[in-house]
Structures are given as structure tokens and as C-alpha cells.
VOGU-3710 file (C-alpha; in Angstrom, 3 decimals, decimal comma):
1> xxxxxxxxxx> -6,864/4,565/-7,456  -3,619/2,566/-6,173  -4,468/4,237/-2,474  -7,942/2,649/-2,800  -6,991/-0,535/-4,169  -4,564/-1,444/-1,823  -7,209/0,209/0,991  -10,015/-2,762/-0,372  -7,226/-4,827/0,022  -6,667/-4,380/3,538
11> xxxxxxxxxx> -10,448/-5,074/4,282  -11,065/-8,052/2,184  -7,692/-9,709/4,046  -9,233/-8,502/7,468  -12,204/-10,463/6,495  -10,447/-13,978/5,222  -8,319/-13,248/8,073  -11,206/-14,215/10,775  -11,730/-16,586/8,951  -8,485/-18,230/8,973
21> xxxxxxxxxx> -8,553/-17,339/12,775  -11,486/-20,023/12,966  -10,021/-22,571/10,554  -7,160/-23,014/11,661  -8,394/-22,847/15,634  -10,160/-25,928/14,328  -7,409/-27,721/12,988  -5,678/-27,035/16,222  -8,340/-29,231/17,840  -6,917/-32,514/15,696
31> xxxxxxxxxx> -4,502/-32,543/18,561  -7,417/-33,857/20,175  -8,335/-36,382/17,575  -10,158/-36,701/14,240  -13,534/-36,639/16,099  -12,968/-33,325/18,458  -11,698/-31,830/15,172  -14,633/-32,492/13,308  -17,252/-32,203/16,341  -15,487/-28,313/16,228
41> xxxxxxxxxx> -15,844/-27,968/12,681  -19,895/-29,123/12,552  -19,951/-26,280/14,844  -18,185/-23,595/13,172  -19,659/-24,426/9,879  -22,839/-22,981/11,092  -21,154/-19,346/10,606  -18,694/-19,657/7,791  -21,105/-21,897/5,545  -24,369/-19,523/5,952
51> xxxxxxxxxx> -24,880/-19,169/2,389  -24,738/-14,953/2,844  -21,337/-15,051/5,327  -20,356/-17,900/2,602  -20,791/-15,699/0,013  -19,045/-12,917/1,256  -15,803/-15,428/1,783  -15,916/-16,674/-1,694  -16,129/-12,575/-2,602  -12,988/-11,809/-0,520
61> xxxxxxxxxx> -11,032/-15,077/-1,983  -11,234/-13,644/-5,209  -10,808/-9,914/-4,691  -8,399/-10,375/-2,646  -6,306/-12,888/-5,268  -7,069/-10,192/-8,043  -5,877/-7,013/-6,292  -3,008/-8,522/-4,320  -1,191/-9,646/-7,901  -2,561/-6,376/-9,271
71> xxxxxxxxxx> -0,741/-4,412/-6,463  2,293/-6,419/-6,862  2,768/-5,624/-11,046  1,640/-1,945/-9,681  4,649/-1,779/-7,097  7,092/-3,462/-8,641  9,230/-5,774/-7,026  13,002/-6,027/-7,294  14,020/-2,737/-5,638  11,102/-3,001/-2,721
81> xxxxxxxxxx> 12,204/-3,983/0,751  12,773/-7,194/2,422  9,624/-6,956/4,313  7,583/-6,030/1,002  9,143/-9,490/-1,023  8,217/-11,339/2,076  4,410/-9,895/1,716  4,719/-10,525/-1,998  5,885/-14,216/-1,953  3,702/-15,178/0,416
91> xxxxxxxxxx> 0,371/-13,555/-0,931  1,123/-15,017/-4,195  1,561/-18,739/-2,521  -1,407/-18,042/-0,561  -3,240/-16,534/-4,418  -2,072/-20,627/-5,853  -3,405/-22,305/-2,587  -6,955/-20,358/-2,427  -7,246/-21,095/-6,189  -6,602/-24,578/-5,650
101> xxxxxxxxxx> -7,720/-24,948/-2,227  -11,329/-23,260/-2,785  -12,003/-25,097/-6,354  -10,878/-28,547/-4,992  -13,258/-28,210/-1,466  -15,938/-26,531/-3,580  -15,630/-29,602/-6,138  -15,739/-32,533/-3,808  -18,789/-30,841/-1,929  -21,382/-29,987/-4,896
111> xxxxxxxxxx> -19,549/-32,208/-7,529  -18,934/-35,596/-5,504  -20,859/-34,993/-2,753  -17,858/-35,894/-0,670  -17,253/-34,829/2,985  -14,593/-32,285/3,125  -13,707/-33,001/7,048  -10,684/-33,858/8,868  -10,215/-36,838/6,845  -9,871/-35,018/3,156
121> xxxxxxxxxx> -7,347/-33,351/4,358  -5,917/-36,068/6,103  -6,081/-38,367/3,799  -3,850/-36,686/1,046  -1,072/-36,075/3,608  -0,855/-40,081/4,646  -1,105/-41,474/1,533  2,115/-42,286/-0,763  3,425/-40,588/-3,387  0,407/-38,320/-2,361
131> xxxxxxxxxx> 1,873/-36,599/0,583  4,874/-35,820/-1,261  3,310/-33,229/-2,433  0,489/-32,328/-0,111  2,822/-32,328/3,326  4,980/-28,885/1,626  1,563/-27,656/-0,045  -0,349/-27,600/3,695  2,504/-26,636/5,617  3,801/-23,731/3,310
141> xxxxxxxxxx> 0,039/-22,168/3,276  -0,263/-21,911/6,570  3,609/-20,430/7,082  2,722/-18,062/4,364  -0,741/-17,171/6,217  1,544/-15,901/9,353  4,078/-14,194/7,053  1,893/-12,738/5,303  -0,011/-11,432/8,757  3,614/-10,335/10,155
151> xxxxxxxxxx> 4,805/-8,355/6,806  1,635/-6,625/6,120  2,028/-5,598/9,868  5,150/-4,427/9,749  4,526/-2,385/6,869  1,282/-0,724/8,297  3,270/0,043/11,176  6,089/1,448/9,173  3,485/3,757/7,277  2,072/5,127/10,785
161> xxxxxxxxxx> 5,911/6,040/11,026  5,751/8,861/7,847  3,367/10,690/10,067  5,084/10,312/13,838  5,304/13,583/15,380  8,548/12,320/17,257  11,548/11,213/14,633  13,958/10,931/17,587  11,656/7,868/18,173  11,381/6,341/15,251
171> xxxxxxxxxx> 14,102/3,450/15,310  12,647/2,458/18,775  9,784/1,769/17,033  10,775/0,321/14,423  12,705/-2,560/16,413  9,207/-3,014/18,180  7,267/-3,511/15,572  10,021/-6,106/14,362  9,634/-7,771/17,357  5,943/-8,031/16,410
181> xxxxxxxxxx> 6,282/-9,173/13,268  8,978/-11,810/14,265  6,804/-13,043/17,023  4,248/-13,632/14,585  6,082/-15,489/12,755  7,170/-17,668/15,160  3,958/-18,671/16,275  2,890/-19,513/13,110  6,050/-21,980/12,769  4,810/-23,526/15,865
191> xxxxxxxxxx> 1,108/-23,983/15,154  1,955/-24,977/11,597  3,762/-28,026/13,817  1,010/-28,554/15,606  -1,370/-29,442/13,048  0,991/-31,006/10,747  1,941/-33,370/13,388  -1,895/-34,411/14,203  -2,721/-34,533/10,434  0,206/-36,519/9,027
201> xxxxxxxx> -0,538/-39,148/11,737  2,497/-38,391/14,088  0,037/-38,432/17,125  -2,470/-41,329/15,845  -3,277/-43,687/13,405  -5,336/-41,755/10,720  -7,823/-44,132/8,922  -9,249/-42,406/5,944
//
């Protein structure tokens, strides 16, 4: 059952993962300005808010919230390696953002009718005492989106390492796939930057 769980797990995260992949490729474009950013996102809204494909998303949120704290009281967490805390702590950020993230877009869409662009987001992160708290709360979800990526790669990897026919291999391996994960994480620091930088106004005046 664990085996399966954590299997469903893997393909639910696959699935927000493209997902992400296209969000934040679109907030990369505010380096271009509120209106490329939001000329991309008309555009990309055509796949992710198809009411099946939307569906599906909301499905995977939730799932994926459920199963990854499930997993974690299942594992255990105090005597599980560095990598598997890092996976932890940042799925169970990323678990407090989605739940927050997904109820506040979903409630200023069919609630307020209000447009969630560039500018809801925005806004909140160049207002004060506002961005106080919204700065940390964007820029730790998206650190925790490539930490998450890098540990749960690393730890795949590490698994494909039980079976390797060649042990005398195995450490050379293992510093490669460290290498991967680190990389990962250091692009993520640097596109986390990025879009900080052109949503918090750095770049531009931001006009709400």
C-alpha cells in the first residue's frame, strides 16, 4: 500500500510539475513587463484553465497535499536523511502555499470576480505592511518548488542505486546525482531572483 502511495505520488507531482514548468516560465516573462507577462499568461490559460486539464490540476493539488503528509507520518522523520527532511520541509511548505494559494486565486475569480493576473500578485508584494509577509511567502514557494524537484531526484536516483549491478560504482554516482540535485537548486535560487525582482518593482514601477 505504502509502495503504491508513494508511486501515485510520484505521478500526481509529475503532473503539477508541468504545470509549474508553465507558471513560472510565465512569471519569468515579468522581466519583460506587466503586459508581456500577462499577454503570456492569456495564452497559457487556454491549456491549464480548460475546465477538464483544470480539473485534473485541482485533483493533483489535493492528492498530492493528502499523500505527501500521509507519507511523511508513514516514514517518520527524525532518523531519515538529510535529503529526505529537505523533501519533507519543503512539500509541507509547498502543502500550506497550495492550500492557501489555490483557495485565495479560486476565491477572487468565482467569488469577486477579480482578475488574478500579474497585478494580484503584484500588488500584495508592493504594498506595506502587506509585503512583509507576502515577499518570504512567494519567494519561499518557489525555493521549495526547486528543492523539492532536487530532493525527490536525488532520492529516485539513490533508489536506482539498490539495484546497480556495479557497487564499485556506486559513490561515483552518487556525487553525480548530487551535482544534479545541487544544480537544481541553484537555478531555482536564481529564477526565484528573477521574478522577485520584476514583481516587487525592482525593475519598474508596478501600479496596481
Amino acid at each position: 500500500m505504502g509502495a503504491t502511495l508513494k508511486k501515485y505520488h510520484r505521478l500526481s507531482g509529475l503532473v503539477i510539475a508541468a504545470f509549474m514548468l508553465l507558471h513560472i516560465t510565465n512569471h519569468l516573462f515579468a522581466l519583460g513587463g506587466p503586459s508581456l507577462h500577462i499577454t503570456v499568461m492569456n495564452f497559457l490559460r487556454h491549456i491549464y484553465l480548460f475546465p477538464p486539464v483544470e480539473i485534473v490540476l485541482l485533483t493533483c493539488v489535493m492528492f498530492q497535499i493528502i499523500s505527501g503528509v500521509t507519507l511523511v507520518f508513514r516514514k517518520g522523520f527524525s532518523h531519515q536523511p538529510f535529503y529526505i527532511k529537505l523533501q519533507v520541509m519543503s512539500g509541507l511548505y509547498l502543502s500550506f502555499f497550495m492550500i492557501i494559494h489555490v483557495w485565495a486565486v479560486l476565491t477572487a475569480r468565482y467569488h469577486w470576480n477579480m482578475e488574478t493576473d500579474f497585478y494580484f500578485a503584484a500588488g500584495v508584494v508592493n504594498r506595506f505592511p502587506e509585503k512583509l509577509f507576502f515577499i518570504p511567502y512567494y519567494t519561499l514557494s518557489i525555493i521549495s518548488t526547486f528543492v523539492h524537484i532536487a530532493s525527490a531526484h536525488y532520492a529516485k536516483r539513490v533508489e536506482q542505486l539498490k539495484v546497480f549491478p556495479y557497487p564499485m560504482y556506486e559513490e561515483i554516482f552518487r556525487s553525480k546525482y548530487r551535482r544534479e540535485a545541487i544544480n537544481i537548486c541553484i537555478a531555482g535560487f536564481i529564477i526565484t531572483f528573477l521574478i522577485m525582482i520584476a514583481f516587487s518593482g525592482v525593475l519598474y514601477d508596478i501600479k496596481s
